[in-house]
C-alpha positions as YAML, in Angstrom:
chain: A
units: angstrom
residues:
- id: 1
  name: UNK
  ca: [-1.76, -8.00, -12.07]
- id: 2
  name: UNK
  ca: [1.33, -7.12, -14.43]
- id: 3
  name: UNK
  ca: [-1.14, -5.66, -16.83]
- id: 4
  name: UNK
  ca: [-2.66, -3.26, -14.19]
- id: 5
  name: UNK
  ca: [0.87, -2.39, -12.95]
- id: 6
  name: UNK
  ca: [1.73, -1.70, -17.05]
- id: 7
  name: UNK
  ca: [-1.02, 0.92, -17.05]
- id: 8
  name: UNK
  ca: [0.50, 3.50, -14.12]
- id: 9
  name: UNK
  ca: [2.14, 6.64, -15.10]
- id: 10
  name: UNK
  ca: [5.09, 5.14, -13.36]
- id: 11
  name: UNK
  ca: [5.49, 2.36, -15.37]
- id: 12
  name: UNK
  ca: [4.89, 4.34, -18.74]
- id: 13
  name: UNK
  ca: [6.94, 7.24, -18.00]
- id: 14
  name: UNK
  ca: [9.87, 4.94, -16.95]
- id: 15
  name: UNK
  ca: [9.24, 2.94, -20.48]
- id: 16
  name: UNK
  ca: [9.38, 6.45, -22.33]
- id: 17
  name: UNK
  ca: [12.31, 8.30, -20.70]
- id: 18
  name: UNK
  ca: [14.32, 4.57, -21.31]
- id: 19
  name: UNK
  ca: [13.23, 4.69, -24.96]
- id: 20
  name: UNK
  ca: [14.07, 8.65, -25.47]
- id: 21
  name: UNK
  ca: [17.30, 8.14, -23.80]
- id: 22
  name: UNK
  ca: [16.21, 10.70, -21.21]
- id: 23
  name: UNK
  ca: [16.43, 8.98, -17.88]
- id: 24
  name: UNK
  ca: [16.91, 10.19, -14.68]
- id: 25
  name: UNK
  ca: [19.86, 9.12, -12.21]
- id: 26
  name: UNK
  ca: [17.61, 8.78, -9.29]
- id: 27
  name: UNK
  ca: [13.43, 7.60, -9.57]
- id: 28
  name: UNK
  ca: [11.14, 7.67, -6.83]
- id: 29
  name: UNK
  ca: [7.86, 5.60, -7.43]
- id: 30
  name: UNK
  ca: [5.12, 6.26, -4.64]
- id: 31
  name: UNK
  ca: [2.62, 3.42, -4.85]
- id: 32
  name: UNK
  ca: [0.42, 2.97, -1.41]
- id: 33
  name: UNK
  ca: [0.26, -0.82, -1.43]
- id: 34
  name: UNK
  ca: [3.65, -2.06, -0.27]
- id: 35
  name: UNK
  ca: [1.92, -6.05, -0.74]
- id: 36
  name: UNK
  ca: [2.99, -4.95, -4.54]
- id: 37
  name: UNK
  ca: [5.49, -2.67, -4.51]
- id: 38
  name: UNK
  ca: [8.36, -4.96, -5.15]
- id: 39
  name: UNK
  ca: [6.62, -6.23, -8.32]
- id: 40
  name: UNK
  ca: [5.93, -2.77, -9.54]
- id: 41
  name: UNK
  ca: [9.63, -1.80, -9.18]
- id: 42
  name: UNK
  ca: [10.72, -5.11, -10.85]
- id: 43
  name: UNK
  ca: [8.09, -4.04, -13.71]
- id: 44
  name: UNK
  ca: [9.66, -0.37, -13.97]
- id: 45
  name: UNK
  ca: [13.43, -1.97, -13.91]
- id: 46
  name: UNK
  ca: [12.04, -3.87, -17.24]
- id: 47
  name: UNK
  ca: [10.95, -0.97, -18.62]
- id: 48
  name: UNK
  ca: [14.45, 0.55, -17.86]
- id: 49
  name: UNK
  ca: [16.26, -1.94, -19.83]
- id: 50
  name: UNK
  ca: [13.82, -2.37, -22.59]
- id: 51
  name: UNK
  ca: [12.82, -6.09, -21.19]
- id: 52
  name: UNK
  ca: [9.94, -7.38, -23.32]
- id: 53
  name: UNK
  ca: [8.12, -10.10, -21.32]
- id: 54
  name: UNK
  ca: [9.60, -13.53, -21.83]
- id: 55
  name: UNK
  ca: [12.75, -12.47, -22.73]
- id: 56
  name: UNK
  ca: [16.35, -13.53, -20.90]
- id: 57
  name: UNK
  ca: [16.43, -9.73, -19.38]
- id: 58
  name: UNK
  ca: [12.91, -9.63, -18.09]
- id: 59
  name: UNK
  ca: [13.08, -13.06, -16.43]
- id: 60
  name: UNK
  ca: [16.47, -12.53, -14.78]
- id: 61
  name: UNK
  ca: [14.79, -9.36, -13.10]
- id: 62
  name: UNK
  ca: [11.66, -11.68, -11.70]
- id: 63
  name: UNK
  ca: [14.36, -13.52, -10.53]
- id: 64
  name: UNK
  ca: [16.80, -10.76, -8.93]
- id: 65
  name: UNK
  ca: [19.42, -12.30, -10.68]
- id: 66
  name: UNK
  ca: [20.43, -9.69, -13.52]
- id: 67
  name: UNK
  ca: [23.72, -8.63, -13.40]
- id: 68
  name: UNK
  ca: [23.31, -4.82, -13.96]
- id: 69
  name: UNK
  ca: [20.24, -4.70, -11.57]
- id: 70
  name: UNK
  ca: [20.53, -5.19, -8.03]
- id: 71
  name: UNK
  ca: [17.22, -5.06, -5.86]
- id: 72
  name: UNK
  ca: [17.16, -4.55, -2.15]
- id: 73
  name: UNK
  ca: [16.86, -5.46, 0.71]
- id: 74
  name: UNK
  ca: [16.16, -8.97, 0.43]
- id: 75
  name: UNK
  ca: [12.32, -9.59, 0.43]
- id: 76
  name: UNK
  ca: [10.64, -8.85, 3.99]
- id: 77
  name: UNK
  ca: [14.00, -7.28, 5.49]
- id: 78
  name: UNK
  ca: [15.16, -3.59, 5.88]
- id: 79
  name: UNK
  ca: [17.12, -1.73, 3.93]
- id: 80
  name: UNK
  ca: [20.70, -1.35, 6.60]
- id: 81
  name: UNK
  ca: [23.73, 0.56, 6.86]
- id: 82
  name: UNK
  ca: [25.61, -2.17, 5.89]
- id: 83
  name: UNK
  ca: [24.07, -3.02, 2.91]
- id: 84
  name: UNK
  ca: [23.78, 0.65, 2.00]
- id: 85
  name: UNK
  ca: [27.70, 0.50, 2.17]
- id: 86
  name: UNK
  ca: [27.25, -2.46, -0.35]
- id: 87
  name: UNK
  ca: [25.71, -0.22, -2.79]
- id: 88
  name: UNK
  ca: [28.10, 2.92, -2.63]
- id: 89
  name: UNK
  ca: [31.19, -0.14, -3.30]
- id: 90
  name: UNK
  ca: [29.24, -1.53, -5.92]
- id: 91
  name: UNK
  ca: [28.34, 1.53, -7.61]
- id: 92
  name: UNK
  ca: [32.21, 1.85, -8.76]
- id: 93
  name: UNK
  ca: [31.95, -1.15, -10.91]
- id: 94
  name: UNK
  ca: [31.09, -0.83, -14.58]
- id: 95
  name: UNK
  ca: [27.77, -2.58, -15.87]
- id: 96
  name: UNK
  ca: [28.68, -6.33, -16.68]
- id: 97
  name: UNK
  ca: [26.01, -6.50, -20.20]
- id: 98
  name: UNK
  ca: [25.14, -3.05, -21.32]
- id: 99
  name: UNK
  ca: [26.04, 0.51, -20.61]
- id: 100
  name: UNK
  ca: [23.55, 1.17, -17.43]
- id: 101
  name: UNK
  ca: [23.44, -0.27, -13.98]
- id: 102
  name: UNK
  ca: [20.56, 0.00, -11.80]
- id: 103
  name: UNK
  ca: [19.65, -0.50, -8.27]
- id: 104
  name: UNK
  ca: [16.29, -0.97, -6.93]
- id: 105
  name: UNK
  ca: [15.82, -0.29, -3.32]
- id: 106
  name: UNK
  ca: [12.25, -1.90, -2.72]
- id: 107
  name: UNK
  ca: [10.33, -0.44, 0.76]
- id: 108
  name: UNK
  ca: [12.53, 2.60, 0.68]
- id: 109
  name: UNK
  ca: [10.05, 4.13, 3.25]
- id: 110
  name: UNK
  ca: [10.93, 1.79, 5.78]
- id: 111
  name: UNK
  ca: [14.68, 3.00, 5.44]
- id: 112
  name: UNK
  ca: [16.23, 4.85, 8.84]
- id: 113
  name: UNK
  ca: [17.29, 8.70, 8.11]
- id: 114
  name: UNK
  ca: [20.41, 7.51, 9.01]
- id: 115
  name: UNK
  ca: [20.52, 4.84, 5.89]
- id: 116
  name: UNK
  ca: [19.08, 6.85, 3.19]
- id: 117
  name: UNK
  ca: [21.40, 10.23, 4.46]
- id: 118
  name: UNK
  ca: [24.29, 7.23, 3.86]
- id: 119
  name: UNK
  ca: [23.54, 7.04, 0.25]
- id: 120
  name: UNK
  ca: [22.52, 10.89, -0.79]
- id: 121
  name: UNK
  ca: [25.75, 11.63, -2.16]
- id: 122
  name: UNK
  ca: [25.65, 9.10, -4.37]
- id: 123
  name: UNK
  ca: [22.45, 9.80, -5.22]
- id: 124
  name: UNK
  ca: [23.29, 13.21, -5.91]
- id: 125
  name: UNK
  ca: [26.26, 12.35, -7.90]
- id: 126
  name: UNK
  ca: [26.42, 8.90, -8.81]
- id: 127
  name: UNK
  ca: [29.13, 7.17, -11.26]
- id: 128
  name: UNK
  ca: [28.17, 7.40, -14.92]
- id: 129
  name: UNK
  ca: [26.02, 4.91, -15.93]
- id: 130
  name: UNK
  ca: [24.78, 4.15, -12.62]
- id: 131
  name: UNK
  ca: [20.93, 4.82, -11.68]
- id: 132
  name: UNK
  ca: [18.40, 4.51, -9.10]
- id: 133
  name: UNK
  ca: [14.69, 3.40, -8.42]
- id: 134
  name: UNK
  ca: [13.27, 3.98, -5.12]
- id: 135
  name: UNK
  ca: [10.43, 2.53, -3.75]
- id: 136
  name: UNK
  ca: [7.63, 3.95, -1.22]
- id: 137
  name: UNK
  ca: [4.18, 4.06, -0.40]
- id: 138
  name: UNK
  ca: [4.33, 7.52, 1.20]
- id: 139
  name: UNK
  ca: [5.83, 10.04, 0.50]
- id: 140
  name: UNK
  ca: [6.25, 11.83, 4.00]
- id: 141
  name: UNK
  ca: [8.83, 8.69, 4.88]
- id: 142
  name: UNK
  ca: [11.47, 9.75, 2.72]
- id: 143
  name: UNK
  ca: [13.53, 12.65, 3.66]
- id: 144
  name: UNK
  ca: [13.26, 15.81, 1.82]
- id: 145
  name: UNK
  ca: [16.72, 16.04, 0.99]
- id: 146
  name: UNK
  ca: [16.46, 12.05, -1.07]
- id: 147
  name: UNK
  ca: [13.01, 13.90, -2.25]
- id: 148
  name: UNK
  ca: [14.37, 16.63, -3.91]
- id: 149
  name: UNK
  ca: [17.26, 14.65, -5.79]
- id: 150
  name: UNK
  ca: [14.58, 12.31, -7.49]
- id: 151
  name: UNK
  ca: [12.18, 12.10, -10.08]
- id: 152
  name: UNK
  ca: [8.84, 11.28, -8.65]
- id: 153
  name: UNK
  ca: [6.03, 9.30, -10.09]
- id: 154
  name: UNK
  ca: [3.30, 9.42, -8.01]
- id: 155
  name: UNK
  ca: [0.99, 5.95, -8.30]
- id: 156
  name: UNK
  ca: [-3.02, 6.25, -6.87]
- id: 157
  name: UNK
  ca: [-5.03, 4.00, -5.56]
- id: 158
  name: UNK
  ca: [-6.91, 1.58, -8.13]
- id: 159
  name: UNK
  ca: [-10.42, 2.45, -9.30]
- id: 160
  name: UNK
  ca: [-12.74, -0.35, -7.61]
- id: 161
  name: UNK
  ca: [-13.51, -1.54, -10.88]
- id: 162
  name: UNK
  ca: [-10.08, -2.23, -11.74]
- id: 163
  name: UNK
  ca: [-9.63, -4.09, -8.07]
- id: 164
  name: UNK
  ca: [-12.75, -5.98, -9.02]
- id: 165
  name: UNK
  ca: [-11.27, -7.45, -12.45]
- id: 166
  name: UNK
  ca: [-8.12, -8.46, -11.14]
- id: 167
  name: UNK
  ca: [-9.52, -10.19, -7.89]
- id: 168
  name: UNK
  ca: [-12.20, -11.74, -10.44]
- id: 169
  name: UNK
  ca: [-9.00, -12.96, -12.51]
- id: 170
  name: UNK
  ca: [-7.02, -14.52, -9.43]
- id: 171
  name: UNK
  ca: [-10.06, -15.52, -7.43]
- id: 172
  name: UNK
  ca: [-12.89, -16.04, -9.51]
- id: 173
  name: UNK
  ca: [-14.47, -19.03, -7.17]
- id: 174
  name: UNK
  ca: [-14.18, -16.97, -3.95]
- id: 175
  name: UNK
  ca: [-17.30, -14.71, -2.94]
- id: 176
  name: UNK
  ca: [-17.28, -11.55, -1.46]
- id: 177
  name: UNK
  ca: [-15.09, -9.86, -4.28]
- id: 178
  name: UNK
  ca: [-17.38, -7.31, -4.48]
- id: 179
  name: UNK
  ca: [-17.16, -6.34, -1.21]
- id: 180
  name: UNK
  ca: [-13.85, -7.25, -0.79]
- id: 181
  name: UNK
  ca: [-13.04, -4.72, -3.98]
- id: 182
  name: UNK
  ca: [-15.28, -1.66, -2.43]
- id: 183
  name: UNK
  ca: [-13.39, -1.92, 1.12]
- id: 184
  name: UNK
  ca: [-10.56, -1.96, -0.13]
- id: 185
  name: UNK
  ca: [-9.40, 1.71, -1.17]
- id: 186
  name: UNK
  ca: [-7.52, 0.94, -4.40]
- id: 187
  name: UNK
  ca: [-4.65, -1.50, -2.77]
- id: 188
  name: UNK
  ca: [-5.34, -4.91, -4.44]
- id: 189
  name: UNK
  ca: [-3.21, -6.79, -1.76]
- id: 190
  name: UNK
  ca: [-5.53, -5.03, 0.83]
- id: 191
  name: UNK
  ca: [-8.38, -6.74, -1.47]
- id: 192
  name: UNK
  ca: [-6.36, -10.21, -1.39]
- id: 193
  name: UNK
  ca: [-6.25, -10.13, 2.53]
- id: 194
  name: UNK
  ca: [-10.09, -9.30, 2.58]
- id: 195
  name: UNK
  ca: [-10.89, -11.95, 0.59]
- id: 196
  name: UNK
  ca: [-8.44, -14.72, 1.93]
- id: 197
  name: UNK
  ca: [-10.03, -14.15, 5.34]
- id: 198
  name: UNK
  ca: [-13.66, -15.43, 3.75]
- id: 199
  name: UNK
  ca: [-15.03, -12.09, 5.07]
- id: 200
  name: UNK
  ca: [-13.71, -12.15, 9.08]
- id: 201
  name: UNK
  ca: [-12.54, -8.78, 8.71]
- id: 202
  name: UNK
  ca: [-15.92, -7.88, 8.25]
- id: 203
  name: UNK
  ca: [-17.44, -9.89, 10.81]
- id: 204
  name: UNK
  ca: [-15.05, -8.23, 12.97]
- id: 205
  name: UNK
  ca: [-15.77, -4.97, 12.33]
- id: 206
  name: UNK
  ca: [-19.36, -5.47, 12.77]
- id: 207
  name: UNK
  ca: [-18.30, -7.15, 16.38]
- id: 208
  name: UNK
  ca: [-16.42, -4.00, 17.09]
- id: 209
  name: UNK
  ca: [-19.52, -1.90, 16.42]
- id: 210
  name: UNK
  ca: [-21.20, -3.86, 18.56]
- id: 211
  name: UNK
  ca: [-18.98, -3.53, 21.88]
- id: 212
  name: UNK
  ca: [-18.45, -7.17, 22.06]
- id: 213
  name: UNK
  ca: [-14.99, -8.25, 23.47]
- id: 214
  name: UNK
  ca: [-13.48, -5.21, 22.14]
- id: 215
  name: UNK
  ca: [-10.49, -5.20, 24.11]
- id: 216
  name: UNK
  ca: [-9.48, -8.58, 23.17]
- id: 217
  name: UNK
  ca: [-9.87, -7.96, 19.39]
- id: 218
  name: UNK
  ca: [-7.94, -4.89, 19.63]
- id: 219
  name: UNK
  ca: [-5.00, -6.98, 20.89]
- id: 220
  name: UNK
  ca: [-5.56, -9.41, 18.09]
- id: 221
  name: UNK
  ca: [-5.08, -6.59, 15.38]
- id: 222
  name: UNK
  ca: [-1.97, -5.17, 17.04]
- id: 223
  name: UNK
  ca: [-0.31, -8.76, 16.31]
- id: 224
  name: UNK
  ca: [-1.39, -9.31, 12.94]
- id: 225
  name: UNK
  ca: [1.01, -8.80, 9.96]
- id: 226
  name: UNK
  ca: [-2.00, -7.44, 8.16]
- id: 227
  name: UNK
  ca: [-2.31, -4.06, 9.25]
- id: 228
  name: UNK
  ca: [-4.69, -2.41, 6.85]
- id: 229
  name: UNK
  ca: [-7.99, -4.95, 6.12]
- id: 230
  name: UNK
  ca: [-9.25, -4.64, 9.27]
- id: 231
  name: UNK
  ca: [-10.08, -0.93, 8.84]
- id: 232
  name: UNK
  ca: [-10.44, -1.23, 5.26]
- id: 233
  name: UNK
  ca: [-13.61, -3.49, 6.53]
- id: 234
  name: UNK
  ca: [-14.58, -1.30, 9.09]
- id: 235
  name: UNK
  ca: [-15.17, 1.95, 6.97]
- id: 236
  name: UNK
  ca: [-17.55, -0.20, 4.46]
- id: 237
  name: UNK
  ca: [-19.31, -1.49, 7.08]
- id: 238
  name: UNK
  ca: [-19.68, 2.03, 8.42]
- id: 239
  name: UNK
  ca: [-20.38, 3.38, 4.64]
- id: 240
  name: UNK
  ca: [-23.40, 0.51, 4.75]
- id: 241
  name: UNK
  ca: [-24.78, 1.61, 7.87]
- id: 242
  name: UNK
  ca: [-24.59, 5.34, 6.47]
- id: 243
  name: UNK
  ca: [-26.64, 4.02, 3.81]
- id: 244
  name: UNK
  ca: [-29.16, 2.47, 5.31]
- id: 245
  name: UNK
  ca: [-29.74, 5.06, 7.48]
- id: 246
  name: UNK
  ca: [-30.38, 7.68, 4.90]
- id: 247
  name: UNK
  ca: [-32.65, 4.75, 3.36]
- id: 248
  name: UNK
  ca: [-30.24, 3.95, 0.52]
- id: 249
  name: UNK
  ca: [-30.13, 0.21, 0.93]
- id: 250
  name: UNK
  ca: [-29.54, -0.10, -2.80]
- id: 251
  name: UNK
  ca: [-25.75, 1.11, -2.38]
- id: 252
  name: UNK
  ca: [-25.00, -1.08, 0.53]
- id: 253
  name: UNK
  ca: [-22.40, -3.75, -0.36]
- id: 254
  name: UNK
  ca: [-23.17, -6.06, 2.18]
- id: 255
  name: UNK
  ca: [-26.36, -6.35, 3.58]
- id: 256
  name: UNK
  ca: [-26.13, -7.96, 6.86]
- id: 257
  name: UNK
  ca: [-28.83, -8.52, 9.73]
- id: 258
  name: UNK
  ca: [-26.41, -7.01, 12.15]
- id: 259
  name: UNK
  ca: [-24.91, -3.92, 9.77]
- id: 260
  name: UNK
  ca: [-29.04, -3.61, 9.77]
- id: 261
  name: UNK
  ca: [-29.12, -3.69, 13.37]
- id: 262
  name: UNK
  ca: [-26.35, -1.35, 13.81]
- id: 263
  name: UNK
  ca: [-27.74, 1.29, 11.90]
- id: 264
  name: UNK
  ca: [-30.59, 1.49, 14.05]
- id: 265
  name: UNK
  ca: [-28.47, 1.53, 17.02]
- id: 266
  name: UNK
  ca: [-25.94, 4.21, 15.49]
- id: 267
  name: UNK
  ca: [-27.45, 8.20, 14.68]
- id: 268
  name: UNK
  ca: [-26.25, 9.03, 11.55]
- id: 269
  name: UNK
  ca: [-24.04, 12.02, 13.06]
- id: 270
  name: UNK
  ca: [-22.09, 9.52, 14.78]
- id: 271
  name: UNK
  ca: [-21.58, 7.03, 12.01]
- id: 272
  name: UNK
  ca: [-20.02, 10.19, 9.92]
- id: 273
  name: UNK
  ca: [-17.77, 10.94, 12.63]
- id: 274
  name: UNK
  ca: [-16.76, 7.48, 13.00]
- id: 275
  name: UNK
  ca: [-15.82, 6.91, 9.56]
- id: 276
  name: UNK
  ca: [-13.54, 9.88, 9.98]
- id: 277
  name: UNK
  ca: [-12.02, 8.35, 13.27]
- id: 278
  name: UNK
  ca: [-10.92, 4.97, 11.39]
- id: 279
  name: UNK
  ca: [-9.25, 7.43, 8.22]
- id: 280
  name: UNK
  ca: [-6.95, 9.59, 11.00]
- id: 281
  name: UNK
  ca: [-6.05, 5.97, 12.86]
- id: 282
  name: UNK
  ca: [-4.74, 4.60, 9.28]
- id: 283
  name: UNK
  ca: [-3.25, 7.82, 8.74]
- id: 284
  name: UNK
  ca: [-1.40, 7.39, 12.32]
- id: 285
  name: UNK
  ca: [-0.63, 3.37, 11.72]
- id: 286
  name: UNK
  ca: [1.10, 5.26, 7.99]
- id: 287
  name: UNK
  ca: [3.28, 6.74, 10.85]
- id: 288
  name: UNK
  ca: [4.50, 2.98, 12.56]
- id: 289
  name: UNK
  ca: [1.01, 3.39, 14.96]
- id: 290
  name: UNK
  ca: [0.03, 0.68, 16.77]
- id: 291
  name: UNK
  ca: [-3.01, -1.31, 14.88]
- id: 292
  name: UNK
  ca: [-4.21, -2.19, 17.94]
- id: 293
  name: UNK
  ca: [-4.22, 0.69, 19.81]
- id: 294
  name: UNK
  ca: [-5.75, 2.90, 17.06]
- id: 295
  name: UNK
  ca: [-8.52, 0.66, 16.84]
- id: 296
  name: UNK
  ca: [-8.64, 0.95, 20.55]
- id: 297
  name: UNK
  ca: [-9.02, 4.79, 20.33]
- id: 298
  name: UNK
  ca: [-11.47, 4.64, 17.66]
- id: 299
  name: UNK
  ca: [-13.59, 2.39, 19.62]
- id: 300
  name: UNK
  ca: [-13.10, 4.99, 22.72]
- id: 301
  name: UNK
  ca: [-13.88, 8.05, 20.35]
- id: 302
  name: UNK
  ca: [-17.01, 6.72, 19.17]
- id: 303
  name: UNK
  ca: [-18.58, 5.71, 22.64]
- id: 304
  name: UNK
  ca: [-17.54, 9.53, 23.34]
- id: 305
  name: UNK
  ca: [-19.47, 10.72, 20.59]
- id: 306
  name: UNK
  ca: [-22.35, 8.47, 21.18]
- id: 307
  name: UNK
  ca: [-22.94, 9.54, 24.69]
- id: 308
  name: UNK
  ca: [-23.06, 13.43, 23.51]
- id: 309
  name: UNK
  ca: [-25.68, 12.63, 20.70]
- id: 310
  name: UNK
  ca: [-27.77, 10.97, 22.97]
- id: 311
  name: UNK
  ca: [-27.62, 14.15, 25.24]
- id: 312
  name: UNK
  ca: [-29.11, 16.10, 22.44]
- id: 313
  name: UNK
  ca: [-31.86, 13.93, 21.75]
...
């Protein structure tokens, strides 16, 4: 995964501006899957300080134990007020083993306004030797004023080739990587989940096509901490029904009895739509939408559009 992560722009330009002395005081790194953030922005905070791999630098930042770089929040938690107070105290101290001091702030998307306007000043103007790497996986999260202090590096989605090598590195006894890979939309850990479920996601999907207990698997998504597979399963399955209804079995990625059946039971017109119903509900779960509801109003949207093809035929 660290070798995929070495190959973004991010991770280059970071490595560059370190090595040509021409860094800027405040980074912003937009990569969309947040399962990998963290470990991106611990790659890039190498890169920063020159780190080779294996040395005393580079393992301290695996760690979060280097002196001169502080990551935050704490793994799974929110950046607060309190700790953004933290920061703006700390920031007065001089690095403890070089010149440079850096702070990582890891999910910065999931920051309030009222947190990151708490540290634009000092992102503006911090103390010399003092720098900053933001994290985010959208860029509509962050406010404009943070946005237009920072350096951006914009991170895309994986190739699925790329997603396919490093699943068949991790997980080369698992099946379904292949699917698992093309569902995905470039976010490896949205490729892990797939693939840890042994292919549920896509039975799922295939049950919500169907109509069957729809109302109860809704619910189910809302809980999960898994937001994304789900729907990452259900536009594949949707892409494979597309297929074989233009008679293009040969680019289905999973070839299913039931995807089969659904095909038949779906026009074409309506599978189209469909698959742009489930890319507007993860845009709206992007912006802290209910899972579970979205699916809900996909389901509902679909039905709708069902009933008025049938009209005209």
């Amino acid at each position: 995964m660290k070798e995929l992560l070495h190959s973004t722009t991010a991770y280059r330009r970071i490595r560059e501006d370190a090595q040509g002395d021409s860094l800027s005081h405040t980074m912003l790194v937009l990569f969309p899957d947040e399962g990998y953030l963290r470990l991106l922005l611990k790659e890039c905070a190498k890169a920063f300080f020159g780190a080779e791999e294996g040395s005393r630098t580079a393992m301290l930042i695996d760690k979060e134990s280097f002196a001169d770089c502080m990551i935050l929040p704490p793994e799974g938690e929110k950046l607060t007020a309190e700790s953004a107070s933290s920061v703006v105290e700390e920031s007065l101290l001089r690095p403890v083993e070089g010149a440079r001091k850096l702070f990582v702030f890891d999910c910065f998307h999931l920051a309030a306004p009222l947190v990151q306007n708490k540290l634009l000043k000092l992102l503006e103007e911090p103390p010399d030797g003092v720098y900053f790497l933001l994290g985010a996986t959208a860029e509509h999260a962050v406010l404009p004023t943070v946005l237009s202090r920072a350096k951006k590096f914009s991170v895309p989605p994986f190739t699925e080739k790329q997603i396919e090598d490093v699943l068949g590195r991790g997980h080369a006894r698992e099946e379904g990587i292949r699917e698992a890979a093309a569902a995905s939309g470039g976010i490896v850990s949205v490729a892990e989940g797939l693939l840890a479920g042994g292919g549920e996601d896509f039975r799922l999907a295939e049950q919500f096509l169907a109509g069957e207990g729809v109302e109860t698997l809704c619910r189910a998504i809302g809980e999960r901490k898994e937001r994304r597979a789900f729907f990452a399963a259900l536009k594949l399955v949707l892409r494979d029904m597309l297929f074989l209804s233009a008679g293009q079995k040969q680019f289905c990625a999973r070839k299913t009895q039931e995807i089969t059946r659904l095909a038949e039971e779906y026009p074409a017109g309506v599978i189209l739509s469909a698959i742009g119903f489930v890319t507007e509900a993860e845009k709206e779960i992007g912006f802290n939408a209910n899972p579970g509801q979205a699916a809900f109003s996909v389901y509902l949207r679909m039905q709708k559009e069902k009933e008025r093809w049938q009209k005209l035929s």
